[in-house]
Predicted model as a PDB file, atoms N, CA, C, CB and O in Angstrom, pLDDT in the B-factor column:
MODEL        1                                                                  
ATOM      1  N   UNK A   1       0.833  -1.167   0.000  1.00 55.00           N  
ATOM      2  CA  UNK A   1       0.000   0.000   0.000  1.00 55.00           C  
ATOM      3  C   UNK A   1       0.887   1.243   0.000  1.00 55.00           C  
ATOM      4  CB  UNK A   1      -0.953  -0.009   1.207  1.00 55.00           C  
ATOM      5  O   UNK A   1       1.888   1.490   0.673  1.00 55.00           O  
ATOM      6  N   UNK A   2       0.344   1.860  -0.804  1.00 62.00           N  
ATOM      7  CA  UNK A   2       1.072   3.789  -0.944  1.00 62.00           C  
ATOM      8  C   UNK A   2       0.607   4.429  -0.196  1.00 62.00           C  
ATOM      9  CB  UNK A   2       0.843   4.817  -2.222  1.00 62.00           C  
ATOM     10  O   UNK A   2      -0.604   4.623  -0.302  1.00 62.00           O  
ATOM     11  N   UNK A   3       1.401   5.098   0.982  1.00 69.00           N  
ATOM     12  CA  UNK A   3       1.169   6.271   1.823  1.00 69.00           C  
ATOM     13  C   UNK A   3       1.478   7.516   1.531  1.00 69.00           C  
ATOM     14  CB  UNK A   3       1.681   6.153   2.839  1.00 69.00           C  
ATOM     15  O   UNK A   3       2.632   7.779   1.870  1.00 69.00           O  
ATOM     16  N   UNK A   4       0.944   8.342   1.064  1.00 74.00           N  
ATOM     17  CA  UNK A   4       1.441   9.854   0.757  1.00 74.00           C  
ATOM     18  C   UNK A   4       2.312   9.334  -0.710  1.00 74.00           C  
ATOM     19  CB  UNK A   4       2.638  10.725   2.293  1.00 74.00           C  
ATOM     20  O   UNK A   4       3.347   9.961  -0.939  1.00 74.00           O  
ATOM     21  N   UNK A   5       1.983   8.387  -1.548  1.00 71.00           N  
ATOM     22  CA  UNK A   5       2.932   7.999  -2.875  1.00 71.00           C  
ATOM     23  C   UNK A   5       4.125   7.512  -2.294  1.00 71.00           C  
ATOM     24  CB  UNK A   5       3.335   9.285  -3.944  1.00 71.00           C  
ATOM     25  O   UNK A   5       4.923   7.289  -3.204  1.00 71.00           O  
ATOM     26  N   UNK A   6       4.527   7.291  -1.363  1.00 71.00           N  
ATOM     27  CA  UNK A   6       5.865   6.492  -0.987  1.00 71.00           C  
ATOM     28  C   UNK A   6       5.483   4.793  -0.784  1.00 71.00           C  
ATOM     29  CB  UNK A   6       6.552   7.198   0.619  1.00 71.00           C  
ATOM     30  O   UNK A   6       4.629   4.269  -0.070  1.00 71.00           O  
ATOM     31  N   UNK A   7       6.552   4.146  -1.780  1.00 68.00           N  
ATOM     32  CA  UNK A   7       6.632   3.289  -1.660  1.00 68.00           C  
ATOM     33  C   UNK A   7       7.069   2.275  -0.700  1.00 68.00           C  
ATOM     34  CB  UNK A   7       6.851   3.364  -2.283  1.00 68.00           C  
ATOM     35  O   UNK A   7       7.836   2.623   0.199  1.00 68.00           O  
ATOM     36  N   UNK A   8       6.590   0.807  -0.799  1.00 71.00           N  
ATOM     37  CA  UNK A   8       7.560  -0.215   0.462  1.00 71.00           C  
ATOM     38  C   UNK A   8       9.260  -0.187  -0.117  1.00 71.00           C  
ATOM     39  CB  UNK A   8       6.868  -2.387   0.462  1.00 71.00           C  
ATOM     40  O   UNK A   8      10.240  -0.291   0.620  1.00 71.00           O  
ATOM     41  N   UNK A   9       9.278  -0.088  -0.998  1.00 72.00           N  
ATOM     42  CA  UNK A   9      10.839  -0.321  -1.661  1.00 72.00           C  
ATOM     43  C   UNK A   9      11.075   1.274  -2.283  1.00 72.00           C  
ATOM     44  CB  UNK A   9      10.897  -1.789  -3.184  1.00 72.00           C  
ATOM     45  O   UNK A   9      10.225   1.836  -2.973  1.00 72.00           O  
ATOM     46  N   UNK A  10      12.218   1.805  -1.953  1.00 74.00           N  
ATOM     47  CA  UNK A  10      12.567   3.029  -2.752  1.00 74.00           C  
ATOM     48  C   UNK A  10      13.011   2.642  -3.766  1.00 74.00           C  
ATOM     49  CB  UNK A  10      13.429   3.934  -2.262  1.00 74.00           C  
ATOM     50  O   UNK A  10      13.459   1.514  -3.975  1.00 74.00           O  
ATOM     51  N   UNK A  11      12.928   3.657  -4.620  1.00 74.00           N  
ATOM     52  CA  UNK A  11      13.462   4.051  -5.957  1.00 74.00           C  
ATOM     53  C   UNK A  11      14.930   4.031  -6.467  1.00 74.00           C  
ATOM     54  CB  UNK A  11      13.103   5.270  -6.097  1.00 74.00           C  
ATOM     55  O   UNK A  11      15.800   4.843  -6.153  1.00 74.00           O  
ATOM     56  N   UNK A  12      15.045   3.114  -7.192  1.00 84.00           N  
ATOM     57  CA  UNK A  12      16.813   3.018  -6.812  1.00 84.00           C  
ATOM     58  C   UNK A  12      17.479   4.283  -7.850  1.00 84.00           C  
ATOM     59  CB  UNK A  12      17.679   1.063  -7.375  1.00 84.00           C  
ATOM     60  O   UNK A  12      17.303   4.395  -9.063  1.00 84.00           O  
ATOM     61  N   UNK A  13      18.256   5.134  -6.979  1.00 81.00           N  
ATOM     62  CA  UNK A  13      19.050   6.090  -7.687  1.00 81.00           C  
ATOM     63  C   UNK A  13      20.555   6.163  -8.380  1.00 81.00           C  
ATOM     64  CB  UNK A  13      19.044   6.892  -6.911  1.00 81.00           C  
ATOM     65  O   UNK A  13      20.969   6.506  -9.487  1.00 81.00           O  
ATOM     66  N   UNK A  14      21.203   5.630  -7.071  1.00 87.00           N  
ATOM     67  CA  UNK A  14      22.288   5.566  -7.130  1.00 87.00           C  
ATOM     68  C   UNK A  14      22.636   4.737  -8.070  1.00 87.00           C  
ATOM     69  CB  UNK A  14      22.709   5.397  -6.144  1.00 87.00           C  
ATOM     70  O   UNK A  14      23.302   5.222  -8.984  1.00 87.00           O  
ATOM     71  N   UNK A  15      22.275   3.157  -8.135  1.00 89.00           N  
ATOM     72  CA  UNK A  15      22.691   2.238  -9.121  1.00 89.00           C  
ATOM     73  C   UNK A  15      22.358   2.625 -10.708  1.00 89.00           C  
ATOM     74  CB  UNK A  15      22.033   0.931  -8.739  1.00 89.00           C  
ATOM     75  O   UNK A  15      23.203   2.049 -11.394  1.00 89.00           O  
ATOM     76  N   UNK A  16      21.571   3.279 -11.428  1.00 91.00           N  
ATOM     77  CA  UNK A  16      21.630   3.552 -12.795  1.00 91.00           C  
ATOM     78  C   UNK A  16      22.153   4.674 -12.923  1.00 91.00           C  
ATOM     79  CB  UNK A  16      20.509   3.513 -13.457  1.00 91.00           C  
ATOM     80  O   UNK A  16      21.930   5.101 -14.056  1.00 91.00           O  
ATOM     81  N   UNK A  17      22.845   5.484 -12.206  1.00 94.00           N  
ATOM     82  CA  UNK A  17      23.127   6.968 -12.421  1.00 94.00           C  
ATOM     83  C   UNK A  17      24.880   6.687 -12.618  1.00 94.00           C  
ATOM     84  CB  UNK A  17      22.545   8.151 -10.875  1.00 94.00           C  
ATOM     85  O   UNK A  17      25.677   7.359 -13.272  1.00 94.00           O  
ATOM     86  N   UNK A  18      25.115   5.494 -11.830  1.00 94.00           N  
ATOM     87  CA  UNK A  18      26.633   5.196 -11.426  1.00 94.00           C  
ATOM     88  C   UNK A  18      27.555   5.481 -12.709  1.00 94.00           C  
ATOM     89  CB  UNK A  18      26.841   3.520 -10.915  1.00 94.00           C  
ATOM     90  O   UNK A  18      28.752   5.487 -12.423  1.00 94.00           O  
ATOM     91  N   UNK A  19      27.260   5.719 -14.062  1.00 96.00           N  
ATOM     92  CA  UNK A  19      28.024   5.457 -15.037  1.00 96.00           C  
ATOM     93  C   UNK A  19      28.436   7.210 -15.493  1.00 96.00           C  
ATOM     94  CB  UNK A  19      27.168   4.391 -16.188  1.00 96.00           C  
ATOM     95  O   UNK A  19      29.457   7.810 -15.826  1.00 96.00           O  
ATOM     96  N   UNK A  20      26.901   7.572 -15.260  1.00 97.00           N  
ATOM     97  CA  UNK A  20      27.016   9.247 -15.246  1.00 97.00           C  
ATOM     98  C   UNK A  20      27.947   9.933 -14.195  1.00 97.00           C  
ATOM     99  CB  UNK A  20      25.558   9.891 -14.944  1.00 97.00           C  
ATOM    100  O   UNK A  20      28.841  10.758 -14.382  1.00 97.00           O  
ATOM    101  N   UNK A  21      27.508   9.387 -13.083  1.00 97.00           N  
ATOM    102  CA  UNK A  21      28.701  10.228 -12.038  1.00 97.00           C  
ATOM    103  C   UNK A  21      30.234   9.745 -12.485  1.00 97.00           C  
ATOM    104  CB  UNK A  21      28.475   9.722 -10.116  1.00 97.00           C  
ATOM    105  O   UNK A  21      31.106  10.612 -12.545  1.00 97.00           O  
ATOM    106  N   UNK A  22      30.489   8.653 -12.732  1.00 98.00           N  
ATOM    107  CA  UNK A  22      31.720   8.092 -12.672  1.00 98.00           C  
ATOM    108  C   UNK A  22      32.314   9.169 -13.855  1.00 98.00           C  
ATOM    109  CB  UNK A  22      31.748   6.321 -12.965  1.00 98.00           C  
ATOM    110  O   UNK A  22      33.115  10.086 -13.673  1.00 98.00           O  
ATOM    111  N   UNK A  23      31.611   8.725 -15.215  1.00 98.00           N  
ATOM    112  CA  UNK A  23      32.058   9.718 -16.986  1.00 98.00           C  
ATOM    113  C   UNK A  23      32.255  11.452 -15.779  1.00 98.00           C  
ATOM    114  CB  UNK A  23      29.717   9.863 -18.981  1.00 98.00           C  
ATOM    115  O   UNK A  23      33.385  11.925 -15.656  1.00 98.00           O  
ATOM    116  N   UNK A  24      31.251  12.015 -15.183  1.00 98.00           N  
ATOM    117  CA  UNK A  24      31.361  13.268 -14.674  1.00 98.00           C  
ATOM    118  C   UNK A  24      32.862  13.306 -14.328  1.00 98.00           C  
ATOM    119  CB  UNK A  24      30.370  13.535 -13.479  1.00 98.00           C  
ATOM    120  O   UNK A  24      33.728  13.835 -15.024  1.00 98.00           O  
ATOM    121  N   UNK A  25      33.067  12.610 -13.038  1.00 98.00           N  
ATOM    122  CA  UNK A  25      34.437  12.590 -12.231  1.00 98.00           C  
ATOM    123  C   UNK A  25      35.356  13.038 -13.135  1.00 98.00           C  
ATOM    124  CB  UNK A  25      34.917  11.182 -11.653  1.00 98.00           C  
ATOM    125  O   UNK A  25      35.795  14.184 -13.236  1.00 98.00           O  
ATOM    126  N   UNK A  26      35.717  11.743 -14.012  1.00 98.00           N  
ATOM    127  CA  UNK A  26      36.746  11.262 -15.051  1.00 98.00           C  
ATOM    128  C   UNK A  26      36.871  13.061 -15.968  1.00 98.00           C  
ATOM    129  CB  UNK A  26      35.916   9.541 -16.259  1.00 98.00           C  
ATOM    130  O   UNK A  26      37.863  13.779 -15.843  1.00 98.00           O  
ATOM    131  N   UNK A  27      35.812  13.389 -16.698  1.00 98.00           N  
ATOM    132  CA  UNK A  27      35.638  14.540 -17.248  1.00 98.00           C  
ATOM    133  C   UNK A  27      36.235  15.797 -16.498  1.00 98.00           C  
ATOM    134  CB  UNK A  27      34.311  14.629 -17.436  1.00 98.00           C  
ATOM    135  O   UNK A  27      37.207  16.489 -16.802  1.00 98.00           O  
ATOM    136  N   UNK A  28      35.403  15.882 -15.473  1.00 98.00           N  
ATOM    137  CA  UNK A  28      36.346  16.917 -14.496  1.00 98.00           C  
ATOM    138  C   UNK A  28      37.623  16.937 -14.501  1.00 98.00           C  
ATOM    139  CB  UNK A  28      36.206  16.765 -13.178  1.00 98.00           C  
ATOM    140  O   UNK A  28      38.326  17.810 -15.009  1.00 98.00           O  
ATOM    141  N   UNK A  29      38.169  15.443 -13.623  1.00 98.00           N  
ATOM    142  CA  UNK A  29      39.669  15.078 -14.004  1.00 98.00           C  
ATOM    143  C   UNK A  29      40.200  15.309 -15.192  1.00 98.00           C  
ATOM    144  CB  UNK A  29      39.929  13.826 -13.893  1.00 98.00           C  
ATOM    145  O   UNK A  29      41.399  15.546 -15.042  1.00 98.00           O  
ATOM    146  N   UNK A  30      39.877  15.353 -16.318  1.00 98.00           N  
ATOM    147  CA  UNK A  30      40.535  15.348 -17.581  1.00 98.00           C  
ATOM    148  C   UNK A  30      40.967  16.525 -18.116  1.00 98.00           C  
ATOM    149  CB  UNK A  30      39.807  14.822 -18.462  1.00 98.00           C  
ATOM    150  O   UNK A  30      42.002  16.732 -18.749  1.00 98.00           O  
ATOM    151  N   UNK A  31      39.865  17.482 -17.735  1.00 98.00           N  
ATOM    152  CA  UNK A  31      39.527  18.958 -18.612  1.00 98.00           C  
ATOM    153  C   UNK A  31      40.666  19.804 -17.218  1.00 98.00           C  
ATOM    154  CB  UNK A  31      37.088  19.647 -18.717  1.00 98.00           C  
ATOM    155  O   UNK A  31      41.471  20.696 -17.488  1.00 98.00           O  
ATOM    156  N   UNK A  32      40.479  19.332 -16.028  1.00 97.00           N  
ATOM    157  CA  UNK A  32      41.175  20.284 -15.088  1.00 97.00           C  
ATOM    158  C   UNK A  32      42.742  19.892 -15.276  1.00 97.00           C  
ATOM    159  CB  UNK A  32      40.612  20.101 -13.423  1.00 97.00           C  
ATOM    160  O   UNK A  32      43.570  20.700 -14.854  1.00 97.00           O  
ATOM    161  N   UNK A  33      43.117  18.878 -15.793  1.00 98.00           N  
ATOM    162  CA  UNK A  33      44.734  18.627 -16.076  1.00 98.00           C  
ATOM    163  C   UNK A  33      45.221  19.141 -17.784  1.00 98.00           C  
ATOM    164  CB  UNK A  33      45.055  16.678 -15.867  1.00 98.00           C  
ATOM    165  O   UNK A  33      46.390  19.006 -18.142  1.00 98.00           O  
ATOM    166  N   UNK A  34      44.016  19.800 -18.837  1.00 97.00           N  
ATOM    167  CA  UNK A  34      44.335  19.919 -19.468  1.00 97.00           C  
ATOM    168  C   UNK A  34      44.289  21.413 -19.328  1.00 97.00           C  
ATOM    169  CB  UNK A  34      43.983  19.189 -20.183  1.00 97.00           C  
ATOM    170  O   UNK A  34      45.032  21.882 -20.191  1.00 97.00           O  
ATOM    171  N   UNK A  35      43.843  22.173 -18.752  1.00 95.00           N  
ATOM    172  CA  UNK A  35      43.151  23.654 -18.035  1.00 95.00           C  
ATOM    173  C   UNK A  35      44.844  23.703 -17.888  1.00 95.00           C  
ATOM    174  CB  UNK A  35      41.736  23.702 -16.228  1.00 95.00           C  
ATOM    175  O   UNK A  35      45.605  24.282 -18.664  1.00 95.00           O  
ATOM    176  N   UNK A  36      45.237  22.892 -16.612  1.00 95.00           N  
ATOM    177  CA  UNK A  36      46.937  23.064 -15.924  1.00 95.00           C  
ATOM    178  C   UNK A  36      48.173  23.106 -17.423  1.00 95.00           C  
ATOM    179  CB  UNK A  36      47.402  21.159 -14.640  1.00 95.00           C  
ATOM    180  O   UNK A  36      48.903  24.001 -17.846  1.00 95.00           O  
ATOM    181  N   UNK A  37      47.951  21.833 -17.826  1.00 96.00           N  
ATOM    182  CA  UNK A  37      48.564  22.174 -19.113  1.00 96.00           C  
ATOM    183  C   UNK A  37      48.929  23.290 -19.548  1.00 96.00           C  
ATOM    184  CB  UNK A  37      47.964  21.884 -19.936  1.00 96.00           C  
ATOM    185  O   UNK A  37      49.908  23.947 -19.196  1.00 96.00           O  
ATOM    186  N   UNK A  38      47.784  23.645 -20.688  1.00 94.00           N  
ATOM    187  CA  UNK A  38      48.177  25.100 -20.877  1.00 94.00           C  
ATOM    188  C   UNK A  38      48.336  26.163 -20.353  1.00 94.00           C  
ATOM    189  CB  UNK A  38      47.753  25.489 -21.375  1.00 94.00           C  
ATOM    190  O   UNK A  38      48.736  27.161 -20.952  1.00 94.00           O  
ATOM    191  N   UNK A  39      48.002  26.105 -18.964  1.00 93.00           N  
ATOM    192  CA  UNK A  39      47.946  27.543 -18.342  1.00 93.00           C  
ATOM    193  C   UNK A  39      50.124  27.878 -18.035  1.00 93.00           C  
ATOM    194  CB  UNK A  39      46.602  27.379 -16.318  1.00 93.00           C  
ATOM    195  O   UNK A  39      50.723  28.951 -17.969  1.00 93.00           O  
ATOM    196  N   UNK A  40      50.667  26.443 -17.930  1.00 93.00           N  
ATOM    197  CA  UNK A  40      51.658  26.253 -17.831  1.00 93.00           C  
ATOM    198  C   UNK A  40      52.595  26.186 -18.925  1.00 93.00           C  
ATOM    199  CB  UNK A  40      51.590  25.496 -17.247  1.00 93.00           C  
ATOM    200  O   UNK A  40      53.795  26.296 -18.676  1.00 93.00           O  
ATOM    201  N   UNK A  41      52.242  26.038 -19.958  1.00 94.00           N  
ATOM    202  CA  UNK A  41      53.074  25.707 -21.835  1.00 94.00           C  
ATOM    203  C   UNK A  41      53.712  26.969 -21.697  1.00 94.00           C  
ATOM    204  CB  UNK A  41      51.848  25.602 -23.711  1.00 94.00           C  
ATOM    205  O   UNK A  41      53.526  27.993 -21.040  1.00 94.00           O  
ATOM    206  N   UNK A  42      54.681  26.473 -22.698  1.00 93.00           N  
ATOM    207  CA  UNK A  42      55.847  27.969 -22.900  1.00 93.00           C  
ATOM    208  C   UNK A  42      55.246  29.313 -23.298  1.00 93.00           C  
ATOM    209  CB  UNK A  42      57.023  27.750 -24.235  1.00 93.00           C  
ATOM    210  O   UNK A  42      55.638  30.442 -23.004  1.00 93.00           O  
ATOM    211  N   UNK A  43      54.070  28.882 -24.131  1.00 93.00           N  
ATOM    212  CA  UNK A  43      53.627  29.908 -24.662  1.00 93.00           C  
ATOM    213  C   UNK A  43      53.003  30.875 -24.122  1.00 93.00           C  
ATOM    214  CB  UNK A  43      53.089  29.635 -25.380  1.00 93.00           C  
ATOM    215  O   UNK A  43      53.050  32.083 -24.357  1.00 93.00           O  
ATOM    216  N   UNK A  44      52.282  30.148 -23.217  1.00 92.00           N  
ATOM    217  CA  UNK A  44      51.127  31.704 -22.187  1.00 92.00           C  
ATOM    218  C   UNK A  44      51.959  31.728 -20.761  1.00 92.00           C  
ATOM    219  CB  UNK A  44      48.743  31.116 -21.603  1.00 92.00           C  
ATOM    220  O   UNK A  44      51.738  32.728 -20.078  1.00 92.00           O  
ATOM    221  N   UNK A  45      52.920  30.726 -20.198  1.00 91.00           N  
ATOM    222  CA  UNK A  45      53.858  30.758 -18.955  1.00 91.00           C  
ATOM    223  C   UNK A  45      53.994  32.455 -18.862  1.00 91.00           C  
ATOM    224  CB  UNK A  45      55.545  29.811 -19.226  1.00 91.00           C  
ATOM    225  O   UNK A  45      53.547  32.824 -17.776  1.00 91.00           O  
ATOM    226  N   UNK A  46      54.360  33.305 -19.482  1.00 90.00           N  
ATOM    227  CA  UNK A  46      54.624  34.233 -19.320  1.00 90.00           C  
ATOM    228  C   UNK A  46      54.111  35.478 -20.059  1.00 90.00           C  
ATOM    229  CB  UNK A  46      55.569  34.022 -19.298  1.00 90.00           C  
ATOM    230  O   UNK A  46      54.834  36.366 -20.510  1.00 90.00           O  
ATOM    231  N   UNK A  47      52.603  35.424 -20.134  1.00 92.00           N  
ATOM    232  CA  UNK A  47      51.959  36.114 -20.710  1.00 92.00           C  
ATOM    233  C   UNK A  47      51.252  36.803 -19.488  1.00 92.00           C  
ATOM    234  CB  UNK A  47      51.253  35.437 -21.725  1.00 92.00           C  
ATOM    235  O   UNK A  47      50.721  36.242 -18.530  1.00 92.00           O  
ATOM    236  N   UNK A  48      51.373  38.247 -19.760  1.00 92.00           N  
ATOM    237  CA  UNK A  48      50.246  38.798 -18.359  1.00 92.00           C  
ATOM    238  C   UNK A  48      49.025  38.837 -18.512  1.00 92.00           C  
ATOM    239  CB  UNK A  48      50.347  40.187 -17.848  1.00 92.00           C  
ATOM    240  O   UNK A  48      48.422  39.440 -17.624  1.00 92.00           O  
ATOM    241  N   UNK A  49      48.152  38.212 -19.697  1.00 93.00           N  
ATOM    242  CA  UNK A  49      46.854  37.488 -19.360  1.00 93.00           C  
ATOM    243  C   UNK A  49      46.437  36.844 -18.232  1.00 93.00           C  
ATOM    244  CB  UNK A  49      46.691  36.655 -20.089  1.00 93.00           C  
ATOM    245  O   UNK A  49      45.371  36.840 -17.617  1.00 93.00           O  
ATOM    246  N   UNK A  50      48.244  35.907 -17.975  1.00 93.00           N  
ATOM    247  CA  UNK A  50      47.278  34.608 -17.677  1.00 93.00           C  
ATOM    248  C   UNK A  50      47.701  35.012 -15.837  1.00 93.00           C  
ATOM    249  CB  UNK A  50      47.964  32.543 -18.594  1.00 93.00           C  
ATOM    250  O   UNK A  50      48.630  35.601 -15.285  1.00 93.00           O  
ATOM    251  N   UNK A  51      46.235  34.205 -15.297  1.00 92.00           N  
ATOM    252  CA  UNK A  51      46.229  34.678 -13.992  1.00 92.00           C  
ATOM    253  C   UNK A  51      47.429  33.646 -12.839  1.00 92.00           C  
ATOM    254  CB  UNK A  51      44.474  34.586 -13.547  1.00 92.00           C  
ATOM    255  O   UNK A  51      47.639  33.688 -11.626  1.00 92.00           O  
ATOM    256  N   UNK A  52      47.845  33.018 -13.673  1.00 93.00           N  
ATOM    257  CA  UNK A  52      48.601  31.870 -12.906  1.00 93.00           C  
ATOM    258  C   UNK A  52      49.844  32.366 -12.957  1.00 93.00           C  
ATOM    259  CB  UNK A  52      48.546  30.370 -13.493  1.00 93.00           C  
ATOM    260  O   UNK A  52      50.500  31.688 -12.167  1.00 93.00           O  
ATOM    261  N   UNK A  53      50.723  33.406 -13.592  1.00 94.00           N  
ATOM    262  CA  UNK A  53      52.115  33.925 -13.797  1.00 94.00           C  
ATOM    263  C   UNK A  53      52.681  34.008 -12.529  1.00 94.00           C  
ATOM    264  CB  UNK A  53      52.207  35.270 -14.496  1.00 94.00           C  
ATOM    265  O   UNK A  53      53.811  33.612 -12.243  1.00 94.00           O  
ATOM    266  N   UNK A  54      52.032  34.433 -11.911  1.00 94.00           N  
ATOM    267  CA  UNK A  54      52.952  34.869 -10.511  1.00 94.00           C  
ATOM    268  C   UNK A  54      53.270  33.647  -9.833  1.00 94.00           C  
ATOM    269  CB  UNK A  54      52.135  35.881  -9.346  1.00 94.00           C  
ATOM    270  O   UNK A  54      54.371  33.536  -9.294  1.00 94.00           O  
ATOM    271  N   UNK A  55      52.294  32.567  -9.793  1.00 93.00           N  
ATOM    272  CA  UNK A  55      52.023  31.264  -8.913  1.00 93.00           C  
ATOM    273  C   UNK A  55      53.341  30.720  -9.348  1.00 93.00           C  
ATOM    274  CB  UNK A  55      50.548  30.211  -9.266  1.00 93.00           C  
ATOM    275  O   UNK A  55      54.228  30.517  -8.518  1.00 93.00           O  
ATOM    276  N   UNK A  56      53.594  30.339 -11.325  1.00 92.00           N  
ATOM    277  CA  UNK A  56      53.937  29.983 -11.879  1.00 92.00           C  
ATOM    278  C   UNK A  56      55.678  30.256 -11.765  1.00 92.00           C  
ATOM    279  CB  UNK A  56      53.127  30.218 -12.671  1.00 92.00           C  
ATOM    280  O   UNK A  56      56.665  29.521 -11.814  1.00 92.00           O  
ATOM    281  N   UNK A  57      55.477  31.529 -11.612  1.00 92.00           N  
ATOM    282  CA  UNK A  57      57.396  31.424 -11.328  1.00 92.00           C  
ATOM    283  C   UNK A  57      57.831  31.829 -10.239  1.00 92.00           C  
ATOM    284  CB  UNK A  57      58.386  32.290 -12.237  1.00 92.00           C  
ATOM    285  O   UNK A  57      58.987  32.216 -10.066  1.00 92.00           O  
ATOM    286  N   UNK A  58      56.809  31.780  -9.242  1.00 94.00           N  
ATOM    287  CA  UNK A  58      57.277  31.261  -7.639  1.00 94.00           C  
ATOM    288  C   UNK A  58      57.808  30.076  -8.035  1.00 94.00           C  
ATOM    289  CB  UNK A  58      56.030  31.003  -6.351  1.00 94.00           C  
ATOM    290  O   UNK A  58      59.036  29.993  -8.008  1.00 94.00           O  
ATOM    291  N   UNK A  59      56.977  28.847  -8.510  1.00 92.00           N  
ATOM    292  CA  UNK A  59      57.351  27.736  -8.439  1.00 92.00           C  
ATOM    293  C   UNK A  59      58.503  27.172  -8.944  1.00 92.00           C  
ATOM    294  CB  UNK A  59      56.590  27.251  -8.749  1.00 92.00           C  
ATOM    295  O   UNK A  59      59.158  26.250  -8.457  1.00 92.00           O  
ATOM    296  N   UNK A  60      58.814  28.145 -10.527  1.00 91.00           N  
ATOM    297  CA  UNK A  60      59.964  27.966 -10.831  1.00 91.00           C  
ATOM    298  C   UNK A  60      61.638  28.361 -10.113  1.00 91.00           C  
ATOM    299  CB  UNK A  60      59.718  28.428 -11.830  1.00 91.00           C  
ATOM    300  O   UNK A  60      62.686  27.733 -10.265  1.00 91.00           O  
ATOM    301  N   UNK A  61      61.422  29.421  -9.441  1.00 92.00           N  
ATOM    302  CA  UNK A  61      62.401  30.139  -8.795  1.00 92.00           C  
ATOM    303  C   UNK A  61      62.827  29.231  -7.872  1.00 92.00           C  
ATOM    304  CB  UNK A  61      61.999  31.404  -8.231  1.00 92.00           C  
ATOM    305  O   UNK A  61      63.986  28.914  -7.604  1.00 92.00           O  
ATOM    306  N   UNK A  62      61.237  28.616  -7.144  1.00 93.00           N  
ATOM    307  CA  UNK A  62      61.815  27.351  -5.945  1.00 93.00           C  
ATOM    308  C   UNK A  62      62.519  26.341  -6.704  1.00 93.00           C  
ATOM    309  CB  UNK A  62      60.498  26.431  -5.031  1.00 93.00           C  
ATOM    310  O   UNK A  62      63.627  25.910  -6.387  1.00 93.00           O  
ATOM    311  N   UNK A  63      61.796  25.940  -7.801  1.00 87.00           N  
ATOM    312  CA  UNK A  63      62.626  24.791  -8.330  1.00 87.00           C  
ATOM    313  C   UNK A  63      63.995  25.071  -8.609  1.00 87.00           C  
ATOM    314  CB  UNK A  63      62.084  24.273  -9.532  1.00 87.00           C  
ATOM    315  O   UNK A  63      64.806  24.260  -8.162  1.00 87.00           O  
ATOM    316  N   UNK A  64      64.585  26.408  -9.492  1.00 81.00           N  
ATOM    317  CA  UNK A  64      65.824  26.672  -9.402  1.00 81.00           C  
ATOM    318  C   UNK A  64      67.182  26.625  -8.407  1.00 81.00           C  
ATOM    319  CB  UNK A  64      65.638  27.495  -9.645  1.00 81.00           C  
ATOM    320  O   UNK A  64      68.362  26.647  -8.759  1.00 81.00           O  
ATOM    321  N   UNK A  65      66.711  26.563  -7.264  1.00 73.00           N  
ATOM    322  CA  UNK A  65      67.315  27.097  -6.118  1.00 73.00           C  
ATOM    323  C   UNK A  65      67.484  25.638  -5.131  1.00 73.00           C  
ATOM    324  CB  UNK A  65      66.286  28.423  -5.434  1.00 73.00           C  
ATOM    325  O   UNK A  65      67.992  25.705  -4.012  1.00 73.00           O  
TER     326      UNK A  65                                                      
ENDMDL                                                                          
END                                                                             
């Protein structure tokens, strides 16, 4: 019997969605290491566009040293 439309057994969510969240993750992961990539390539490393310059050769200076 349905009380207020709720069922004896819920609605399973988690198990058919599992392939979508997982592709999401993976996607995130993918696009945010390719984001790092270029923000880092020779080419924009030292462009004052890019908002990462300063981060960018802190890191190098440490690495130098």
């Amino acid at each position: 019997m349905a009380f207020l439309g709720l069922r004896v057994w819920p609605t399973p969510v988690l198990r058919p969605m599992w392939p979508f969240i997982a592709a999401s993750g993976l996607t995130f992961f993918l696009v945010s290491k390719a984001q790092d990539m270029g923000v880092r390539s020779e080419q924009y490393k030292n462009d004052p566009r890019n908002p990462y310059r300063e981060q960018i050769a802190k890191e190098e200076a440490a690495k130098h040293h």
